[in-house]
VOKOL-462009 format. One record per residue (C-alpha): z, x, y; residue number from 0. Coordinates in pm, whole numbers, plus 50000, padded with zeros to 5 digits. Example, Ala and Ser with C-alpha at 12.3 -4.5 7.8 and 13.67 -1.06 7.14 Angstrom:
<atoms>
<atom><up>50780</up><east>51230</east><north>49550</north><seq>0</seq></atom>
<atom><up>50714</up><east>51367</east><north>49894</north><seq>1</seq></atom>
</atoms>
This chain:
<atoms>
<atom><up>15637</up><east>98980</east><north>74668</north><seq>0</seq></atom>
<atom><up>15376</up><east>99223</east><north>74794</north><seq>1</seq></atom>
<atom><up>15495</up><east>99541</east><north>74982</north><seq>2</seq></atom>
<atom><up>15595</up><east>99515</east><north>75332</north><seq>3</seq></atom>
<atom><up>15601</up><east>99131</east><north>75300</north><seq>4</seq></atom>
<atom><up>16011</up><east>99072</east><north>75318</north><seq>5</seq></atom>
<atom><up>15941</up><east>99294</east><north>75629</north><seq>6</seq></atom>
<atom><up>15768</up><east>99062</east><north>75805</north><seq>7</seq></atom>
<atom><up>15962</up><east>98776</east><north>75685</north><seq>8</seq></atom>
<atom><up>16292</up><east>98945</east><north>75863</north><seq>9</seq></atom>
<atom><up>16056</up><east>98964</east><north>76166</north><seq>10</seq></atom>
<atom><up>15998</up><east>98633</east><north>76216</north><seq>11</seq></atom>
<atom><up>16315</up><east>98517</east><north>76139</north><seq>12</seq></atom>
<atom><up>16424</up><east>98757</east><north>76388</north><seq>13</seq></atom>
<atom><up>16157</up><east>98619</east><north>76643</north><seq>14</seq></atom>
<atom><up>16341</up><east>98291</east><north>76548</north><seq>15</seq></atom>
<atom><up>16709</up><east>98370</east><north>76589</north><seq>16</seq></atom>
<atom><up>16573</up><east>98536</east><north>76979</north><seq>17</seq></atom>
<atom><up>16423</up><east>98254</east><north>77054</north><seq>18</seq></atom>
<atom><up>16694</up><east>98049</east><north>76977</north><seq>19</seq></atom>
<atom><up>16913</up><east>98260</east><north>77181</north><seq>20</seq></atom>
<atom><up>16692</up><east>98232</east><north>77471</north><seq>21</seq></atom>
<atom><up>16660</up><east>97858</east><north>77467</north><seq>22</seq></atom>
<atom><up>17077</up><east>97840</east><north>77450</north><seq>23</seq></atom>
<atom><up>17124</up><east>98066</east><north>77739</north><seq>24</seq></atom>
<atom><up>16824</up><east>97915</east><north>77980</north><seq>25</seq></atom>
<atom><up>16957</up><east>97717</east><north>78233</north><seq>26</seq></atom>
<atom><up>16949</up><east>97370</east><north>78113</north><seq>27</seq></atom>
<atom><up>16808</up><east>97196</east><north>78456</north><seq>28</seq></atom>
<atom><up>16523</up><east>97467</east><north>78446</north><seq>29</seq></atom>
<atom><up>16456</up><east>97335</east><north>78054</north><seq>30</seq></atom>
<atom><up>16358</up><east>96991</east><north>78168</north><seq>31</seq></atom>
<atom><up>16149</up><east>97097</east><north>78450</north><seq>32</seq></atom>
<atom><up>15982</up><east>97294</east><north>78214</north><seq>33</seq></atom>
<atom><up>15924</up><east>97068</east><north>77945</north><seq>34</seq></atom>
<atom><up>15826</up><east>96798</east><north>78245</north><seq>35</seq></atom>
<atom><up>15558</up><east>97027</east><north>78337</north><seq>36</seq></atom>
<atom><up>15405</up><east>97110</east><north>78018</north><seq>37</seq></atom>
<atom><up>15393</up><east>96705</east><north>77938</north><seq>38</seq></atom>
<atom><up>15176</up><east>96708</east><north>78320</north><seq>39</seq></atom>
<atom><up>15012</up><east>97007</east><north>78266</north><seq>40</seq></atom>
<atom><up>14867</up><east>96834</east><north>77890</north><seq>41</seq></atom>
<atom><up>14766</up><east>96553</east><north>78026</north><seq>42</seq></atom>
<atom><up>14549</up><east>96683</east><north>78254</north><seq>43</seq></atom>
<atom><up>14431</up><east>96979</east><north>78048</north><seq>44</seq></atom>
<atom><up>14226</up><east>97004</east><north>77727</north><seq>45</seq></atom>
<atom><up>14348</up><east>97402</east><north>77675</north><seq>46</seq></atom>
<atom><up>14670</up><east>97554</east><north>77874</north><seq>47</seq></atom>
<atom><up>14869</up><east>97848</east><north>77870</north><seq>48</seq></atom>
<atom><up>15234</up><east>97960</east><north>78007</north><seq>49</seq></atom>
<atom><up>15067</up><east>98033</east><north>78304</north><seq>50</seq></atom>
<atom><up>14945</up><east>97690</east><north>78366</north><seq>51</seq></atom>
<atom><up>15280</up><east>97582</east><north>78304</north><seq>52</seq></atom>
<atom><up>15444</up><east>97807</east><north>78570</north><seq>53</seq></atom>
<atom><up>15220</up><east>97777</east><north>78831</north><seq>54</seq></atom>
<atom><up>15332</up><east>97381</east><north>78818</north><seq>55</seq></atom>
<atom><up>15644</up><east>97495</east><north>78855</north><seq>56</seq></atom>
<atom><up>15597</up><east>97730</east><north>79144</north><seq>57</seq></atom>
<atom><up>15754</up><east>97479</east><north>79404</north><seq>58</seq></atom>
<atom><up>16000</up><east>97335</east><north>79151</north><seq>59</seq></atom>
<atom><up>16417</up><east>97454</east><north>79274</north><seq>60</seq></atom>
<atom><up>16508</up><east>97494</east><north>78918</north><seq>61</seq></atom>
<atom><up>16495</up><east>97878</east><north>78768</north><seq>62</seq></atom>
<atom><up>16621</up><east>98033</east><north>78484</north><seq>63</seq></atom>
<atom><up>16793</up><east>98422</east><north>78462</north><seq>64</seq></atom>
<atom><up>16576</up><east>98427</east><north>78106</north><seq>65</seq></atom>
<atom><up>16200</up><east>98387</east><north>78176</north><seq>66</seq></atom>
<atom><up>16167</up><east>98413</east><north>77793</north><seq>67</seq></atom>
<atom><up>16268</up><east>98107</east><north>77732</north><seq>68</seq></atom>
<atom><up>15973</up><east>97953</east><north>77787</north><seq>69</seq></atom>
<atom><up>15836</up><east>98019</east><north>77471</north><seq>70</seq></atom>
<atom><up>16129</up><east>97799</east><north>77303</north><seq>71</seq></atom>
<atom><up>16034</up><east>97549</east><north>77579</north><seq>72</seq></atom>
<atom><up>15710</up><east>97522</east><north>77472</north><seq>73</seq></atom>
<atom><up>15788</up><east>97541</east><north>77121</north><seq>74</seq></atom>
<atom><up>15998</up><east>97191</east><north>77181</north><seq>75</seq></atom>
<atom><up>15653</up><east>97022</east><north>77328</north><seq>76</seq></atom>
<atom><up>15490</up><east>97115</east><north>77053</north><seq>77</seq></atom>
<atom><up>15788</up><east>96962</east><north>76843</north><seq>78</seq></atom>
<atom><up>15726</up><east>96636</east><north>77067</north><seq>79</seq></atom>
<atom><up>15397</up><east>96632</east><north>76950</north><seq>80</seq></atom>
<atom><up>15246</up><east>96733</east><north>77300</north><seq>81</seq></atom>
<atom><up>15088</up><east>97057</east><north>77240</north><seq>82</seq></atom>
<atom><up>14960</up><east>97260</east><north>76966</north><seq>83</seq></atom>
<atom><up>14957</up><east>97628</east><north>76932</north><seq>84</seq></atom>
<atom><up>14587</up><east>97774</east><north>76877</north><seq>85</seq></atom>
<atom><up>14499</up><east>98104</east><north>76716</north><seq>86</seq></atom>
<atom><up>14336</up><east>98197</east><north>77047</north><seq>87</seq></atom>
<atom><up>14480</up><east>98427</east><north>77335</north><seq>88</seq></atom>
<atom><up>14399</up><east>98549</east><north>77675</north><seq>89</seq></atom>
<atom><up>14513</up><east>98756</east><north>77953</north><seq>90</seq></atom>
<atom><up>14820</up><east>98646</east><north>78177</north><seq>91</seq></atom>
<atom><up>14701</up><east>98602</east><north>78519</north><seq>92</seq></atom>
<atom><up>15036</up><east>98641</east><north>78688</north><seq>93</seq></atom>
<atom><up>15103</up><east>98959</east><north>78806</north><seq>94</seq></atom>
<atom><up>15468</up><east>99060</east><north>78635</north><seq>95</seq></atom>
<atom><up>15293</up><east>99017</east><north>78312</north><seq>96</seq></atom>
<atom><up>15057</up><east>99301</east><north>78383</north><seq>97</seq></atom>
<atom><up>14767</up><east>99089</east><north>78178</north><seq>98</seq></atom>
<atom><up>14937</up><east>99083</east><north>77857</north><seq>99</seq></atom>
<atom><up>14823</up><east>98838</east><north>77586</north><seq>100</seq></atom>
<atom><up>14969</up><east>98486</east><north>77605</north><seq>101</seq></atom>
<atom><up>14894</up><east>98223</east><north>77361</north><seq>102</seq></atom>
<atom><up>14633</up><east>97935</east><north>77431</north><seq>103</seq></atom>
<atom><up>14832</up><east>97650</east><north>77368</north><seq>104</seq></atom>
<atom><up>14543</up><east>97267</east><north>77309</north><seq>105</seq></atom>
<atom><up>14653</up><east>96967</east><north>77417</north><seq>106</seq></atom>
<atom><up>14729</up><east>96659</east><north>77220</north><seq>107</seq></atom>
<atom><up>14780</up><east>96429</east><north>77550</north><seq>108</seq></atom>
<atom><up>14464</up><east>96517</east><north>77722</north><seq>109</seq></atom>
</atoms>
């Protein structure tokens, strides 16, 4: 094992376990909106981000206390086979995220 590399293992396993945590405490009506937007959101996008999939759900009732949990959301369309992580990132457009990097995120139902 080279130096530093159980290190990052016990990062993403951590990264894991928070996600998980996330997803359990999310509001479970919220989830499926989600996940019903992403599904839209792929079919009528080649490339999308998080921000694609929020501003579909902009007029949607549903919200969740753990914005976070969006990641495990789109984690399960990508288990469905609907999405595919890139290695690709770019600037969040929405304004609480003060242009951080999100993940570019190509679509397999496009």
């Amino acid at each position: 094992m080279f130096a530093g590399q159980s290190n990052l293992f016990d990062a993403l396993r951590a990264a894991d376990e928070a996600v998980e945590r996330v997803d359990r405490n999310a509001d479970d009506e919220w989830k499926s909106a989600a996940l019903a937007a992403i599904c839209r959101t792929a079919m009528g996008k080649e490339f999308l981000t998080t921000d694609d999939i929020w501003e579909a759900m902009s007029s949607h009732p549903a919200a969740t206390h753990e914005p976070r949990a969006m990641g495990a959301v789109m984690r399960q369309a990508a288990a469905h086979g609907w999405i595919s992580r890139t290695p690709e990132y770019t600037k969040s457009t929405r304004k609480e995220c003060h242009a951080r990097p999100v993940a570019v995120w190509l679509s397999l139902l496009y």
